[in-house]
Structure formats: structure tokens, C-alpha cells
C-alpha positions as CSV (number, residue, x, y, z in Angstrom):
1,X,130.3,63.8,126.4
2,X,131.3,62.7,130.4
3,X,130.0,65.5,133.1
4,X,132.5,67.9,134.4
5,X,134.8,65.8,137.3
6,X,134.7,69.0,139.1
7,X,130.4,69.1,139.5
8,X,129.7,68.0,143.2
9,X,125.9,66.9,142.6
10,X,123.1,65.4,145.3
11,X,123.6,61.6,144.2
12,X,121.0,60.6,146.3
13,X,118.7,59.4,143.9
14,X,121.2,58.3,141.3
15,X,120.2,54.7,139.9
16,X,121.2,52.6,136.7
17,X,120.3,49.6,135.1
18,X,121.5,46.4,132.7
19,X,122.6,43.2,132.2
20,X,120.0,42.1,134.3
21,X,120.4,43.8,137.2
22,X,118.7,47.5,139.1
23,X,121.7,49.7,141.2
24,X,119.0,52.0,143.1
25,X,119.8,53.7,145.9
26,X,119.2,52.4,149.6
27,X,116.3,54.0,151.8
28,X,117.5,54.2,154.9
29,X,113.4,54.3,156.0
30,X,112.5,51.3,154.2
31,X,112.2,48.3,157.1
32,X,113.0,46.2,154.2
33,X,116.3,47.9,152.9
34,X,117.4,48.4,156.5
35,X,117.3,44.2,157.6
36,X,118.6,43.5,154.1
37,X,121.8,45.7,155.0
38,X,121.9,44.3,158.2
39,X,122.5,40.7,157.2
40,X,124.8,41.6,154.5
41,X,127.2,43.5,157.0
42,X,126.9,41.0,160.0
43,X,126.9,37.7,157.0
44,X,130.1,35.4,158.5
45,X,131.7,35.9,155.2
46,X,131.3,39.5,154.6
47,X,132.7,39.5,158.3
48,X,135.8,37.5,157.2
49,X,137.0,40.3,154.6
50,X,136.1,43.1,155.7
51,X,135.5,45.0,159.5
52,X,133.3,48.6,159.2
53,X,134.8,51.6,160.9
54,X,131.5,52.1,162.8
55,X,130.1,48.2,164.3
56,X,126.6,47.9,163.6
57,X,124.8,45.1,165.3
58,X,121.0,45.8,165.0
59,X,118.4,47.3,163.1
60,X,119.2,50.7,164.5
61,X,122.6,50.7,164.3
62,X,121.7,49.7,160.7
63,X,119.1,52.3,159.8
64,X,121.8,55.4,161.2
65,X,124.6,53.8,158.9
66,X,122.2,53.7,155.8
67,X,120.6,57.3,157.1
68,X,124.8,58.5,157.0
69,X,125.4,57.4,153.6
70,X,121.9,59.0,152.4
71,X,124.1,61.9,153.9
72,X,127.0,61.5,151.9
73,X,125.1,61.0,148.6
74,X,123.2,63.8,149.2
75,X,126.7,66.1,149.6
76,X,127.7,64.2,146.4
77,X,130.5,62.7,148.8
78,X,129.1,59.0,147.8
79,X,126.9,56.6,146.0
80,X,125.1,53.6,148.0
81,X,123.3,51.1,145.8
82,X,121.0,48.4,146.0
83,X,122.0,45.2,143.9
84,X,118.8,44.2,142.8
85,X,117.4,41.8,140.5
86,X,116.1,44.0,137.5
87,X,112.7,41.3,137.1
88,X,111.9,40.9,140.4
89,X,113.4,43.8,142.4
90,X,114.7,41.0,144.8
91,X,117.5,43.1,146.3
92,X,120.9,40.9,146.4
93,X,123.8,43.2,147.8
94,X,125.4,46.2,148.0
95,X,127.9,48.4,145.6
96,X,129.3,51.6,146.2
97,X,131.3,54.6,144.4
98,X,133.0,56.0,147.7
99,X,135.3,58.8,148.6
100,X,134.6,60.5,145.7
101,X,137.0,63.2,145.2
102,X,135.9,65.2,142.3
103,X,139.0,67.4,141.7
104,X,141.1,64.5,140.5
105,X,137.9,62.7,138.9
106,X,139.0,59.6,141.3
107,X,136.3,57.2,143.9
108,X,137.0,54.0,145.3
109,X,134.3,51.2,144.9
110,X,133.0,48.2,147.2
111,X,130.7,45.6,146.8
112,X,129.2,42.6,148.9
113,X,126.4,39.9,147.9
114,X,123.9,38.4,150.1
115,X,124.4,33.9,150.6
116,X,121.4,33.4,148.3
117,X,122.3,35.4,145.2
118,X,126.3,34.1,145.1
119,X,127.5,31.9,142.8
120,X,125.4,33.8,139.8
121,X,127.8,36.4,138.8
122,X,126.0,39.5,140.5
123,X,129.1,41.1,142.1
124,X,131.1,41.0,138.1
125,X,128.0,42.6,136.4
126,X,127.2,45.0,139.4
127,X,131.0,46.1,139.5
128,X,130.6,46.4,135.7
129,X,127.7,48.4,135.6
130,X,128.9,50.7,138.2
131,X,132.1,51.5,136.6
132,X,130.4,52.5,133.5
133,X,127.9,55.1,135.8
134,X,131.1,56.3,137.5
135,X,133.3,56.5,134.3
136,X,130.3,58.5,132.1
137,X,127.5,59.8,134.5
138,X,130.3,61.4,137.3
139,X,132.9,61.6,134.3
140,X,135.2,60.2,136.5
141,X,138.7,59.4,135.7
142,X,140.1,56.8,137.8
143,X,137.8,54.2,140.3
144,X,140.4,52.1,142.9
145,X,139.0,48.9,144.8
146,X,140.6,46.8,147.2
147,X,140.2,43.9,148.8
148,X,142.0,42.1,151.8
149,X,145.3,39.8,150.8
150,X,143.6,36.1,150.1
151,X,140.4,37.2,149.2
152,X,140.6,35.5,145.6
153,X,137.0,36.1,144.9
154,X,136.7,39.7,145.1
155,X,140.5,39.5,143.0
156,X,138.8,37.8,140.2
157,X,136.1,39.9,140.2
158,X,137.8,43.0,139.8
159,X,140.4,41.5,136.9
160,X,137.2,40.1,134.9
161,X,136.3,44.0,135.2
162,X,139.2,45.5,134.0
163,X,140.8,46.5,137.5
164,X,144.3,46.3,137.1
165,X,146.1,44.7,140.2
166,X,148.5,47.9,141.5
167,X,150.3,46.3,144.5
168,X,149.9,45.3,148.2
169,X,149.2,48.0,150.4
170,X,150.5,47.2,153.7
171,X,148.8,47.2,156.7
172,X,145.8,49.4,154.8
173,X,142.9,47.5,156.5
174,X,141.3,45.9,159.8
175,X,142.1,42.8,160.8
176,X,138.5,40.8,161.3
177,X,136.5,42.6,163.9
178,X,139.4,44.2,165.2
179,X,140.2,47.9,165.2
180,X,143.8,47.2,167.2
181,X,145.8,45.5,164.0
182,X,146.0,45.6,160.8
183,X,146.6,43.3,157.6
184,X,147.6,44.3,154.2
185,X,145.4,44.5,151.1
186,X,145.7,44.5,147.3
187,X,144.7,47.4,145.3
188,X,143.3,47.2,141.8
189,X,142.5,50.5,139.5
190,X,140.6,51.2,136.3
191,X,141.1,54.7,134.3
192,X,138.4,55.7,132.0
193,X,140.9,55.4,129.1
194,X,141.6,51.1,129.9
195,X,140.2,49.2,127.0
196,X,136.9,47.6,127.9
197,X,136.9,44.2,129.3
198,X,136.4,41.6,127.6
199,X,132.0,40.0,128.7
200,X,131.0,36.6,128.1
């Protein structure tokens, strides 16, 4: 039985677990969580693909954007996870269910790893693990991701997880640390009803 699409609930202290891995939600008052998301927003190659609507720079900047998605989790607007390494709770990136719009039973999702932890599958079974949270815990219907055009990583990443390319939205995104122009992106979708993907 999936929860009712239409509940708005505090998320704020949603968390799941498997295939290795610990999604737990970031403390915006932990010193630790708050230079972690730091350097995974102002990483060169999380800086390539995607620009943040609000630039944060230091550890304050960082500590207000993790105390304003506490907020939104809290209004049951968002979910913001840490990645973390189920043994050793070594945290290695972020994933989000965003935007979540409850009527429709629809969110948008995001993900980024930190240098040291890429290369080891963590953003596939992260993505995985939050779709199945999203699809059965929010009894969501539909979860969207997308990812700036040439960004073949994150594209492969969301086929091995049964995301369904949908088309090129044009001009939906910044261009790299730029707020003044605009490149295109591809979107990708998975419904609660898709078949599972296939795991290795």
C-alpha cells in the first residue's frame, strides 16, 4: 500500500537505506555536513553542469542553503539527503526529491558525488534507492530529472535507472556560472507503473 500523494508531511527527518549505501538527511548545524556541501557545490565538475539559483561561496553561505532546504523538508516541499557510505557513514554526495507537488503525485530529483567516491557507482544506486522512497514512502507517481545537453554521465545514470529520456528542453537551465543565458537540457521521467530496471 503507497501513502496518499495528497499527504504533505515534515520530511525532515526522512532517511532510507540499501545496497550499501545511508540517504539521511543533511544538518544544516553539523560543521561537518556544512564543508561537505560546500565542496560538492563549488567541485569544478559539479560547477561545469550545473549553476545554483542562489551562489554560495563559503561556509555561511553554505550553512543558510542547507538551513533553507531543512525549511523545505520540514513543509514537506523537499527531501535533502546525504549519500553516505552505509559501513562507515563516510558521506559521498548529495540526492534530492525536489519540487514536490503532491496533488499530481510528481518531484523532480538531483544528485552530485564528491571526487573521491566517483567511479564506484554511488550516484546509480543512490538514484535507485531514492526512486523507490519517492515511488512507495511519498506514493508518488511520476519523479523527472534532468541534466544539462552533454552531460553523458548523469544520461547513463538515469537510463541504468529506468528514467526514460523525454526530450530536450530548450533553454531550461544556466549556462555555467551565469544567470544571463541559458542552454538546453534533456529530461528523463520514471512513473511508478515502469517496469523495474534491470541491477547488476
Amino acid at each position: 500500500m503507497t501513502a496518499d500523494p495528497h499527504d504533505i508531511r515534515n520530511l525532515a527527518t526522512a532517511r532510507t537505506s540499501g545496497d550499501g549505501l545511508l540517504l539521511r538527511p543533511w544538518d544544516p548545524e553539523s560543521d561537518a555536513d556544512v564543508r561537505s556541501w560546500l565542496r560538492g557545490i563549488t567541485d569544478p565538475e559539479f560547477r561545469r553542469w550545473n549553476t545554483p539559483l542562489v551562489p554560495v561561496t563559503d561556509l555561511t553561505g553554505a550553512r543558510d542553503s542547507l538551513r533553507a532546504r531543512a525549511l523545505r523538508a520540514g513543509e514537506g516541499l523537499a527531501a535533502s539527503f546525504v549519500i553516505a557510505d552505509a559501513g562507515s557513514g563516510t558521506t559521498l554526495g548529495h540526492i534530492g526529491v525536489n519540487d514536490i507537488r503532491p496533488p499530481l503525485g510528481v518531484a523532480t530529483t538531483g544528485y552530485w558525488v564528491l571526487p573521491e567516491a566517483r567511479g564506484r557507482g554511488v550516484a546509480t544506486r543512490a538514484l535507485r534507492l531514492v526512486a523507490d522512497w519517492a515511488f512507495g514512502e511519498l506514493g508518488l507517481h511520476r519523479l523527472e530529472l534532468d541534466h544539462a545537453v552533454g552531460h553523458g554521465a548523469s544520461c547513463r545514470v538515469a537510463e541504468r535507472c529506468g528514467f526514460r529520456y523525454e526530450g530536450t528542453m530548450r533553454g531550461a537551465i544556466f549556462e555555467p556560472d551565469r544567470r544571463d543565458a541559458f542552454r538546453d537540457a534533456h529530461l528523463h521521467a520514471r512513473l511508478a507503473t515502469d517496469p523495474e530496471p534491470e541491477r547488476p
